[in-house]
Backbone as a ProteinNet text record, in pm:
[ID]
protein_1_A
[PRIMARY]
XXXXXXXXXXXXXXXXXXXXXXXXXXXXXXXXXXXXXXXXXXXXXXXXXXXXXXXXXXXXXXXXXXXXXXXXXXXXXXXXXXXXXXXXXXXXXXXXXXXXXXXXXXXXXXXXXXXXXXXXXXXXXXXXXXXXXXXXXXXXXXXXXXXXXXXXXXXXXXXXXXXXXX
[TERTIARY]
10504.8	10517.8	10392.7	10419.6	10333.7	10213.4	10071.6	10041.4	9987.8	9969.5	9948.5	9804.1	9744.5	9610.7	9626.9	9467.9	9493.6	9497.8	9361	9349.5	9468.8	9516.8	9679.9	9777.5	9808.8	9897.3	9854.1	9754.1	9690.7	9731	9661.9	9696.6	9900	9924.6	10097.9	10139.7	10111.1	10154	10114.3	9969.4	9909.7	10008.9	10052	10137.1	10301.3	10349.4	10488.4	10457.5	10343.9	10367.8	10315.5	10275.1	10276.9	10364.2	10478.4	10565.8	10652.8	10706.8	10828.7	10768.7	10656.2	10642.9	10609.4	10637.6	10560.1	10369.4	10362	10208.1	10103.8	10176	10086.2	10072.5	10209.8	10174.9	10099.6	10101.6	10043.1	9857	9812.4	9707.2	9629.6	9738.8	9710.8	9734	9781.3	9705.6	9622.9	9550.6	9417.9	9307	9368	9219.6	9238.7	9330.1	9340.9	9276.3	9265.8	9246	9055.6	9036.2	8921.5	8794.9	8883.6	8794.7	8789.4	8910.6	8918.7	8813.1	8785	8709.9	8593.8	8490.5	8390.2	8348.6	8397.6	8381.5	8303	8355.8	8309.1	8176.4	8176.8	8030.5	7938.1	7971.6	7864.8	7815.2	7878.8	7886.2	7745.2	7811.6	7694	7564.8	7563	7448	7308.3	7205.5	7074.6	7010	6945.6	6801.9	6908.8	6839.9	6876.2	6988.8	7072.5	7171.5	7283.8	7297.8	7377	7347.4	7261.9	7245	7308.5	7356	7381	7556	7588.1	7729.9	7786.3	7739.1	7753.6	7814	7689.3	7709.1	7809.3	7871.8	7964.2	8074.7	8101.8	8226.6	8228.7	8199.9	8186.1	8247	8158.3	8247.1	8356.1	8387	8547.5	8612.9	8581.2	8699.6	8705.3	8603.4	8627.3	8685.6	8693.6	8782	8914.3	8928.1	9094.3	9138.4	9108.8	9110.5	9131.8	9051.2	9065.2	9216	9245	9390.6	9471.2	9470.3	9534.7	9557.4	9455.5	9495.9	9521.5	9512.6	9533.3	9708	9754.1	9890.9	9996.7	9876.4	10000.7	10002.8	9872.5	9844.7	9950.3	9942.4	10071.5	10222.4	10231.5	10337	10372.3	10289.2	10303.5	10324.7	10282.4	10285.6	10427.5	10479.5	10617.6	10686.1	10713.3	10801.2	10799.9	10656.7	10654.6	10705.2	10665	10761.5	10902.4	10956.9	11071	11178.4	11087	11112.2	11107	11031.5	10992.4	10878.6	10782.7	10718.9	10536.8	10514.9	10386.8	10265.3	10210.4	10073.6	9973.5	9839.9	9714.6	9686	9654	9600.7	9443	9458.7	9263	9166.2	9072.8	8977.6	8926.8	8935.6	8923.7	8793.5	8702.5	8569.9	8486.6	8429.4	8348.5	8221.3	8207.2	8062.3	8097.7	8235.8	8276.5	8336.2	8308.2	8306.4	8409.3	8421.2	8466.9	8565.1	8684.8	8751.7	8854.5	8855.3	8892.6	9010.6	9060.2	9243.5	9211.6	9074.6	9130.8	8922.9	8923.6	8819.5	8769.3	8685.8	8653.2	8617.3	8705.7	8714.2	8535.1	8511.9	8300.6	8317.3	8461.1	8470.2	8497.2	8654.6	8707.6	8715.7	8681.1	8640.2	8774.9	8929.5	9042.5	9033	9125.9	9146	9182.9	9194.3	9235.5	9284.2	9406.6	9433.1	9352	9282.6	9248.5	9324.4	9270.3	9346.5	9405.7	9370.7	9436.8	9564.5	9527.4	9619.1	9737.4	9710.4	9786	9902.6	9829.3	9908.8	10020.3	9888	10038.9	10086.4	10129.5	10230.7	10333	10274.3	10383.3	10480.3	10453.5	10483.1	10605.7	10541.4	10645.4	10773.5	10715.1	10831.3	10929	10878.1	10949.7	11006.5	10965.8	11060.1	11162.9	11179.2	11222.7	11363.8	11352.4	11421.2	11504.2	11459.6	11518.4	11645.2	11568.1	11636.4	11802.1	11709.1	11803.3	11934	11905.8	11972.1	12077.3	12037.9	12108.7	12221.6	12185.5	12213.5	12358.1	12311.7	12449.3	12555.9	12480.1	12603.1	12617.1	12579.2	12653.3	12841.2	12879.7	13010.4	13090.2	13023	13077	13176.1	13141.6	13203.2	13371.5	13357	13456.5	13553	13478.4	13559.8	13648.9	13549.6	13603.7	13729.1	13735.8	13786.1	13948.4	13977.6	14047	14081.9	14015.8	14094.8	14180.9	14092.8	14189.4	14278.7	14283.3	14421.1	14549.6	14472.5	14577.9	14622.7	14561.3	14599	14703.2	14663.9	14741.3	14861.9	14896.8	14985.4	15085.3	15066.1	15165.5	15172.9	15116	15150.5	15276.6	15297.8	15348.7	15502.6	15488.3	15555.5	15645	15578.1	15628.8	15696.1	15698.9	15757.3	15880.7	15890.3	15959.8	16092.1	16041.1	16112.4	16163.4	16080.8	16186	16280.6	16251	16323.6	16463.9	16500.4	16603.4	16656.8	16618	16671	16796.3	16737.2	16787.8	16883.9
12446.2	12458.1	12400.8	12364.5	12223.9	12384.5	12384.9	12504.9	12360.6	12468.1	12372	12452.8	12434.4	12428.8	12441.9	12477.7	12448.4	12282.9	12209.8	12099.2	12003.6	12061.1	11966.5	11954.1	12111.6	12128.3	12063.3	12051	11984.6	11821.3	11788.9	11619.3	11588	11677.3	11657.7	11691.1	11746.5	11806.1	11668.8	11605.1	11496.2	11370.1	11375.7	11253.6	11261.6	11351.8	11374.6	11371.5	11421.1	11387.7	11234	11177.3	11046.2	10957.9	11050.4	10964	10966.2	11089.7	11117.5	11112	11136.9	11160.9	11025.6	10977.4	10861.5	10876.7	10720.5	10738.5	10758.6	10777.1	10821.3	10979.5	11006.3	11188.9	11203.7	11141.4	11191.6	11162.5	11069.2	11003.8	11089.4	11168.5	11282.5	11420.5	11462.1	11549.1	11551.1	11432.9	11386.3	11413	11379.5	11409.8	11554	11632.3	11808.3	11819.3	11756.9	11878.3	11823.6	11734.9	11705	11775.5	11780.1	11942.3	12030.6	12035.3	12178.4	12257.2	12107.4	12136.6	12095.8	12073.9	11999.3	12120.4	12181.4	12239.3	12369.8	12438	12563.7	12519.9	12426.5	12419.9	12347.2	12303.7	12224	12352.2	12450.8	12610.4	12649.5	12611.4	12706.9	12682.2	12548.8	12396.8	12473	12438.1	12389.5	12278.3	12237.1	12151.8	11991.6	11967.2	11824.9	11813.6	11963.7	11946.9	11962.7	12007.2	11976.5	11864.2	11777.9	11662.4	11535.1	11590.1	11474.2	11536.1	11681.9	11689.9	11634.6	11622.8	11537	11453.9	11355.9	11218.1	11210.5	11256.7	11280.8	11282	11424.5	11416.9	11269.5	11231.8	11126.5	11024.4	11011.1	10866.6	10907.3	11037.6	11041	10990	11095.8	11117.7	10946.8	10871.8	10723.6	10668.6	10674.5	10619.7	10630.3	10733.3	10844	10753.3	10763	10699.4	10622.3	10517	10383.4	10352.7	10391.2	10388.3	10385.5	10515.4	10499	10451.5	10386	10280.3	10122.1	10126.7	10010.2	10024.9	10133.8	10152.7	10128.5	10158.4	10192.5	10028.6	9938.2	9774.1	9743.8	9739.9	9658.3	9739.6	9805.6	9848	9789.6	9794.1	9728.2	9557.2	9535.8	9367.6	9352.8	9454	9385.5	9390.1	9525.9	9552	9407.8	9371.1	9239.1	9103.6	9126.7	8965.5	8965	9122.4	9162.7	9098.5	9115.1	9058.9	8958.7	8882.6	8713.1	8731	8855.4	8829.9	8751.5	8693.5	8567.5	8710.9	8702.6	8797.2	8677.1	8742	8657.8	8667.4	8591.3	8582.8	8642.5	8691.9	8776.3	8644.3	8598.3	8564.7	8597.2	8538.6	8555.4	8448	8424.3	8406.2	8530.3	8480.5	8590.8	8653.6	8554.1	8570.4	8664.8	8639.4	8718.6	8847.5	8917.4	9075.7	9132.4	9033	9102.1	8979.4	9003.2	8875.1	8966.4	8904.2	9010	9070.4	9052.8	9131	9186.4	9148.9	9208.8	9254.4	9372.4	9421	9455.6	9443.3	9440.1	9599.3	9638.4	9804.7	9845.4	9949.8	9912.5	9983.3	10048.2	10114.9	10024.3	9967.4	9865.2	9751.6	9681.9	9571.2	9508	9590.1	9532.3	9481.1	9428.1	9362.8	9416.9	9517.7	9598.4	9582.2	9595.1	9582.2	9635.6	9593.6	9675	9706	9816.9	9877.9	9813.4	9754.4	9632	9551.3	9517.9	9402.2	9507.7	9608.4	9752.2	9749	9793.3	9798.1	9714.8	9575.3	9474.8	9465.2	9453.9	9432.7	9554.1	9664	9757.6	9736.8	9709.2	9678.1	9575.3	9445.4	9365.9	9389.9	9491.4	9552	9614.7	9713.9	9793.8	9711	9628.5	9524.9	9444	9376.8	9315.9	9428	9537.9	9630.1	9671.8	9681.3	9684.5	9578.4	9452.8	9339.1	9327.2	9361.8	9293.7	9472.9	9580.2	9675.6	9640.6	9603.1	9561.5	9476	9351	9275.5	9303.8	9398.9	9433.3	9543.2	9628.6	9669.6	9633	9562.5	9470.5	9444.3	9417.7	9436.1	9585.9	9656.9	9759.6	9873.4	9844.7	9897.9	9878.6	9653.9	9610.4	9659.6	9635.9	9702	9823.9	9951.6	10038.4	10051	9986.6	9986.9	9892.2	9816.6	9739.2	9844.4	9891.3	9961	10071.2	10175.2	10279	10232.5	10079.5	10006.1	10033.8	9982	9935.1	10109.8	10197	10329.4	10393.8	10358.8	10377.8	10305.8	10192.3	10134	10131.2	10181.4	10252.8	10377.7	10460.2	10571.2	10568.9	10477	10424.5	10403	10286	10234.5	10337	10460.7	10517.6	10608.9	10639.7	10762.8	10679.1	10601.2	10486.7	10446.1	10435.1	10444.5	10536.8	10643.7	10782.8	10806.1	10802.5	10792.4	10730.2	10563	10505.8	10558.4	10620.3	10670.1	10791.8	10843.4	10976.3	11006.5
4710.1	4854.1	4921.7	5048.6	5075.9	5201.7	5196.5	5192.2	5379.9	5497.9	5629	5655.4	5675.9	5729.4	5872.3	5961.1	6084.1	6165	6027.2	6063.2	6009.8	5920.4	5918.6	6003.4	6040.4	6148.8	6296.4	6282.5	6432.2	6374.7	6270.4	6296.2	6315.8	6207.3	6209.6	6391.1	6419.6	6593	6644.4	6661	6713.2	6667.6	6556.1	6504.4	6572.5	6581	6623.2	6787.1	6824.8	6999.4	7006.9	6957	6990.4	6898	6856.6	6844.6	6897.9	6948.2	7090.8	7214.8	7264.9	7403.3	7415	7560.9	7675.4	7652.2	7634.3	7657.4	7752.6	7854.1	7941.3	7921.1	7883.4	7883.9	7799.1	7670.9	7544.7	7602	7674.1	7737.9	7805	7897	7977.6	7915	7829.4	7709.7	7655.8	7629.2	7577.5	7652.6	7794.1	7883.7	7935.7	7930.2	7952.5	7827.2	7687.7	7591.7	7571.8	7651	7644	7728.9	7846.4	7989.7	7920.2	7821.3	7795.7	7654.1	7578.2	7467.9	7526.8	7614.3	7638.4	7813	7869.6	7991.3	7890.9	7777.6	7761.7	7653.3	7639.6	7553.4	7634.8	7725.9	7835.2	7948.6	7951.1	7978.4	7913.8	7790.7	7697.1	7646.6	7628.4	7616	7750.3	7710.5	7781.2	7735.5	7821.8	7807.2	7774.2	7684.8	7596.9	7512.2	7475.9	7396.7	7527.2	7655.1	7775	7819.9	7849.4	7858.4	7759.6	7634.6	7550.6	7539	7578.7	7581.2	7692.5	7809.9	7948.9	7884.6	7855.8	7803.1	7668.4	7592.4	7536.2	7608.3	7640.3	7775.1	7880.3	7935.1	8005.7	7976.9	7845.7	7746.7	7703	7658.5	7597.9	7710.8	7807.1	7950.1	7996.6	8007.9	8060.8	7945.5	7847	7752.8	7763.3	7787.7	7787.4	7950.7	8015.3	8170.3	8179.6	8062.6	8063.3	8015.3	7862.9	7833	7944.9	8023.2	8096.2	8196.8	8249.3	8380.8	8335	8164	8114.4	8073.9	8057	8056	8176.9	8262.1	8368.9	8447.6	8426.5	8489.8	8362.6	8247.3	8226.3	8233.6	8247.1	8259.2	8468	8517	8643.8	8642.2	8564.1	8540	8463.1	8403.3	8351.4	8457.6	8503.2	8593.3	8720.9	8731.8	8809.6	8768.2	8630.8	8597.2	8581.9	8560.7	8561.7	8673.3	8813.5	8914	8977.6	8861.7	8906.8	9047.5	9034.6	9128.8	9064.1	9150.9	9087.8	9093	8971.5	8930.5	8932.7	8980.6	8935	8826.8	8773.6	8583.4	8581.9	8484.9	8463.1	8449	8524.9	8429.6	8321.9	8244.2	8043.8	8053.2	8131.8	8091.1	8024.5	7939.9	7864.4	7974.6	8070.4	8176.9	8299.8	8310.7	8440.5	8441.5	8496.7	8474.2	8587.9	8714.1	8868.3	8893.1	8945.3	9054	9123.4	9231.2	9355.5	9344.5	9207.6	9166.6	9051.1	8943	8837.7	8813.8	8726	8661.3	8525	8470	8344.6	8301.5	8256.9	8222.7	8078.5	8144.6	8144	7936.9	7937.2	7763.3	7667.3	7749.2	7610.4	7659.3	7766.3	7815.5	7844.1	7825.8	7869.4	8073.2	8101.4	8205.9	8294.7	8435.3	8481.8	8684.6	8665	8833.4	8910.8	9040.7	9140.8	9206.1	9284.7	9374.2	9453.7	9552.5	9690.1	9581.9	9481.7	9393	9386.1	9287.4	9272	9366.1	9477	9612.4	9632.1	9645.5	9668.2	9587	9456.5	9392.7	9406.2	9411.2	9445.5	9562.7	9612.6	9777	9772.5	9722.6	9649.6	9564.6	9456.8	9385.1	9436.5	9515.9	9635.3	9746.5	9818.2	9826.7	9779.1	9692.3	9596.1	9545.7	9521.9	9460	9572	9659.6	9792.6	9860.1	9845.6	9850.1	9770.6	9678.9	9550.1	9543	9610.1	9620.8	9704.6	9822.3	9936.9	9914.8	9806.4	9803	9735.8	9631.7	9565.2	9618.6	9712.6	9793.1	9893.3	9935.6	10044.1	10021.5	9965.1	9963.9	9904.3	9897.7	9879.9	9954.3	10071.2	10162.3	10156.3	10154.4	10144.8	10032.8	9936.4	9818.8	9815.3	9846.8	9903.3	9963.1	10088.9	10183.5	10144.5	10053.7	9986.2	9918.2	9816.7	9721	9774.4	9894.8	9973.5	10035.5	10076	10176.3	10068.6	9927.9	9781.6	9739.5	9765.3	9697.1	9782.7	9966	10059.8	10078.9	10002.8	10010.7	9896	9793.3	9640.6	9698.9	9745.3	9798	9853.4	10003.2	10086.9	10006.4	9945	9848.8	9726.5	9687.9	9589.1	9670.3	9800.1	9874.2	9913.7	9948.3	10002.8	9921	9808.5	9680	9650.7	9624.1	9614.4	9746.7	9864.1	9942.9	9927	9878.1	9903.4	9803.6	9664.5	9570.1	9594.4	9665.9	9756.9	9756.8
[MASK]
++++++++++++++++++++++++++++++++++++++++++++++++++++++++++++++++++++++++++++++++++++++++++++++++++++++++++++++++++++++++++++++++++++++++++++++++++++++++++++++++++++++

């Protein structure tokens, strides 16, 4: 019999939620279980050993952060090409760190939407989705309105029928 530990049962739990859950949730479990392990010993810390758990916490939590605003820029960039809407491309110079749509994330050095860019593309999407909503019920009404003429008219038709039967 296979004997579970606490530290087994923790990695097996860690392995099965990141294999069913969304990564952002699993992302954002990461950074709850990180306040949550790092708030009560930074509590308890003085001098130089609270000073270096800071700086510990800090870097996890901007790490964890980072994932996730690196999840959610591409997951915004599909949904945009999804839509055929035009994205600015990252500068991929090794020298440049800043360009007025995209930022150089300071942990894992991935590529990251700004905010204003953020925006507009949302904006766009939400447009676009809008558009393209409209677009398809736009005849719907008609449809509708055809099919109740066609249901109203076998109706019509089947009473009509039973009638001459009579």
């Amino acid at each position: 019999m296979i004997e579970f530990t606490r530290k087994r049962m923790t990695r097996e739990i860690r392995r099965l939620r990141q294999a069913f859950l969304p990564r952002l949730f699993d992302l954002r479990l990461d950074l709850r279980r990180t306040n949550r392990i790092y708030d009560p010993l930074i509590a308890a810390a003085q001098g130089e050993q609270k000073e270096r758990l800071i700086n510990e916490y800090l870097s996890e939590r901007d790490l964890t952060q980072e994932q996730i605003d690196r999840t959610l820029t591409e997951r915004l960039l599909r949904t945009a090409h999804r839509f055929d809407i035009p994205v600015p491309n990252p500068p991929y110079h090794r020298d440049d760190f800043e360009d007025e749509n995209w930022e150089r994330a300071h942990m894992t050095g991935a590529w990251l939407l700004k905010t204003a860019c953020k925006q507009s593309l949302i904006k766009q999407i939400r447009d676009e989705r809008k558009y393209r909503f409209e677009d398809r019920t736009r005849w719907l009404p008609l449809v509708v309105g055809i099919g109740g003429m066609l249901i109203g008219l076998a109706s019509t038709l089947t009473s009509l029928i039973s009638a001459l039967k009579k």
